[in-house]
C-alpha positions in Angstrom: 195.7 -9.8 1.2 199.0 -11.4 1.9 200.0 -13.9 -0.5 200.8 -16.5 2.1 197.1 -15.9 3.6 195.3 -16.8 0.3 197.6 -19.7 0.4 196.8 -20.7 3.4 192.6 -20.1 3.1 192.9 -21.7 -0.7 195.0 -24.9 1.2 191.8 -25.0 3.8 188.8 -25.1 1.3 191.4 -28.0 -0.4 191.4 -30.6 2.6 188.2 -29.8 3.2 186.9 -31.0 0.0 189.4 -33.9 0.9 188.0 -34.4 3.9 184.3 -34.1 2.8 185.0 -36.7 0.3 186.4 -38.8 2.2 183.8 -38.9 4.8 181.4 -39.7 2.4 182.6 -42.3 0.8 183.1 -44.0 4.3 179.6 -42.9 5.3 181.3 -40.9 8.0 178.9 -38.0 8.8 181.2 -36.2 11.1 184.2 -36.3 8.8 182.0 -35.4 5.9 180.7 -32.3 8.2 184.3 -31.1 9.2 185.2 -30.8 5.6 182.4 -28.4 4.9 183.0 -27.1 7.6 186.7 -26.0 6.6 185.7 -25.1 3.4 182.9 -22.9 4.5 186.3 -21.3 7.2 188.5 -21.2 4.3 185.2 -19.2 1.6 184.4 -16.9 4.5 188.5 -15.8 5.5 189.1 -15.4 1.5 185.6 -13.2 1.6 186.6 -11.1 4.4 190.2 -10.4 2.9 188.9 -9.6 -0.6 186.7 -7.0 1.1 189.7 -5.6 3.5 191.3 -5.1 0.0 189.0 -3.3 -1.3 188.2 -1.1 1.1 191.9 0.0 1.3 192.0 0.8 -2.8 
């Protein structure tokens, strides 16, 4: 996995636990849904990189 890439995924699961906060400490259930919602993007890209690396070892 490309450094920039595991920047990029560990940058997404970030805001998303910004955004998550954020949403629910303004009781804003949308918000609060598009940060797990980026996190849960972020998880799975990190996941599916992890495993391309492995598989190429």
């Amino acid at each position: 996995m490309a450094i920039g890439d595991k920047a990029k995924d560990a940058v997404q699961q970030a805001a998303g636990k910004a955004e998550e906060a954020v949403g629910k400490r303004t009781d804003d259930a949308e918000l609060t849904g598009q940060g797990v919602k980026d996190q849960d993007m972020g998880s799975d890209r990190m996941e599916t990189e992890k495993a391309k690396d492995a598989s190429d070892s």
